[in-house]
C-alpha positions, -999 to +999 in steps of 0.1 A: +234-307-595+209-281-585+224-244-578+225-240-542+204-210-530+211-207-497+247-199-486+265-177-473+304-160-487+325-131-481+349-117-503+369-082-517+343-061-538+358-029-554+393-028-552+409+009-562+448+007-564+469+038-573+510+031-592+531+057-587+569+058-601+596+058-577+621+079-595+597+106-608+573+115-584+589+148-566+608+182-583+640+173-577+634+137-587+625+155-619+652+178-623+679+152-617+660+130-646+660+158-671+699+173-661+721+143-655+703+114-670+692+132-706+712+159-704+683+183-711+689+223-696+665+242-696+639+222-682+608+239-700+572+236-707+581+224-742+602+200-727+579+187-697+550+187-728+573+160-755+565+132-732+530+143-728+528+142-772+549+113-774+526+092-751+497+101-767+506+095-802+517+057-786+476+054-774+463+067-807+490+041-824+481+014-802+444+014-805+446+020-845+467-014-845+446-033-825+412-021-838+401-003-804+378+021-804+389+053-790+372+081-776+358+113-753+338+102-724+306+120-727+293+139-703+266+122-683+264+095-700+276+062-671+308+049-683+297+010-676+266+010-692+282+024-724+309-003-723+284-033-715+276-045-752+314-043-760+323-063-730+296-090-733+310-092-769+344-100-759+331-131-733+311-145-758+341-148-779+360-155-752+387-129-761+409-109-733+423-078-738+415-037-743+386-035-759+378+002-751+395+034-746+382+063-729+397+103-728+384+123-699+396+158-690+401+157-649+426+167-624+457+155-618+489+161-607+518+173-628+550+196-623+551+231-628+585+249-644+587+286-639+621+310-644+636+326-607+623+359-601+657+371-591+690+358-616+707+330-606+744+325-616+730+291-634+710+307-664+697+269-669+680+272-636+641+264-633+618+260-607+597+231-605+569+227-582+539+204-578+507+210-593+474+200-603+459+208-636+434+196-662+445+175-686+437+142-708+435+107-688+426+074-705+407+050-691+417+012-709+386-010-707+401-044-700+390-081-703+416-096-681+422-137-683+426-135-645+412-104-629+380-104-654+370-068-664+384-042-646+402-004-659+435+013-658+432+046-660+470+062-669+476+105-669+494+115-698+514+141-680+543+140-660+547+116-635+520+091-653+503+082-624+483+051-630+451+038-614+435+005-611+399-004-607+392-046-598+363-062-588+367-094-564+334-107-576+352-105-616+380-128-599+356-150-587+338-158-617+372-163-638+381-184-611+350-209-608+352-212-651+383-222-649+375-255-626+384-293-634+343-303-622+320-277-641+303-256-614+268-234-619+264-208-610+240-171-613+258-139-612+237-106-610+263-076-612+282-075-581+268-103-564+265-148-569+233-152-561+231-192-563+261-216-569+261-258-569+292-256-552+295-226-520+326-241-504+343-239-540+332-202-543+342-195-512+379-209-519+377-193-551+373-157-535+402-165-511+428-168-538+423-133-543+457-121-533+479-091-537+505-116-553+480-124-585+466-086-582+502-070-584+511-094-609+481-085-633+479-047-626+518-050-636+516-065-666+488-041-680+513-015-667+540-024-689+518-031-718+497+005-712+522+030-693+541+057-707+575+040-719+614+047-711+643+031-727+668+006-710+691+035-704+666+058-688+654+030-664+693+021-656+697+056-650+672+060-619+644+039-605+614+032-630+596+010-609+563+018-598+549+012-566+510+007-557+488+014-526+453+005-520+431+038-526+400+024-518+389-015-506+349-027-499+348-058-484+317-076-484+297-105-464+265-121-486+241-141-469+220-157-495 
């Protein structure tokens, strides 16, 4: 069947999603972690800074077992031209998974420890504030079996917040290979510009949902995020929770 090249779809473009932990993500959320749950006074930069070292040794770890290059984003240089060739490689062999890490110095936010100006009658007694500072991020290049490409980008410091960058058009693709009746179809970028089968794109694009999206972002989460053990997460609330940071929608007429 010839592609059809008139038609007309709609459909979720760039999707940007921030995660955010529930149990870490103020001062005294902090504190209480540190004080009751580890049983760690003083609270210090030197203590703040071990979960920092330990979760970059775990990325440096993780992409030496798996063969994943790793390295600084250089400056001026666009992020997914670089990663194109390595991408294209993984479809053709029809492999999912990282198959590029990124380390970029940017702002962020972390937590701040200072000691009182004044004495306190607790010597163990720190201040902790928000703050935003330079520091490493990592971007994971992704080949997702569901979502397609997309990139998690996780902070290495204190509270690990984690960002997510999908592409509907990505789900759309995955979607119409996976189909029972082969359908063509020509992809350019960020946009199907002919298709044998519209109504099945179309249908396609609608089972782009925030059930399959939280499902995959999470998934990459635990395999990706900074870790805690089964008696931290008892302790307080690990779970992260993700809002929509930026959303283009998108109407093609073709």
């Amino acid at each position: 069947m010839a592609a059809c090249s008139s038609f007309v779809y709609h459909c979720f473009d760039r999707v940007v999603i921030n995660g955010y932990l529930f149990g870490l993500s103020r001062p005294e959320q902090l504190s209480y972690f540190y004080r009751n749950v580890l049983g760690i006074e003083p609270i210090t930069k030197e203590v703040l800074a071990q979960r920092t070292q330990e979760y970059q040794r775990w990325v440096e770890s993780y992409a030496r077992n798996h063969t994943i290059p790793i390295e600084w984003a250089e400056k001026g240089v666009r992020k997914e031209d670089y990663v194109l060739p390595l991408l294209n490689k993984m479809k053709r062999n029809n492999r999912h998974g990282v198959y590029l890490i990124f380390k970029s110095m940017e702002q962020g936010q972390t937590f701040r420890c200072a000691v009182p100006k004044y004495p306190t009658a607790d010597s163990n007694y720190r201040i902790l504030r928000k703050q935003r500072s330079r520091f490493t991020h990592y971007y994971f290049y992704i080949h997702d079996e569901v979502l397609g490409p997309m990139v998690m980008r996780a902070a290495s410091f204190l509270p690990f917040q984690t960002t997510y960058y999908l592409n509907g058009h990505n789900f759309i693709e995955k979607e119409l290979e996976k189909t029972s009746i082969p359908i063509t179809f020509h992809k350019n970028d960020n946009a199907f510009l002919a298709t044998s089968d519209p109504e099945a794109l179309q249908a396609a694009s609608d089972r782009f949902t925030p059930e399959v999206i939280r499902k995959r972002i999470q998934h990459w989460t635990i395999i990706l995020a900074p870790k805690f053990s089964l008696c931290e997460r008892k302790a307080i609330n690990l779970e992260r929770f993700y809002a929509i940071s930026q959303i283009e929608f998108c109407f093609h007429l073709l």
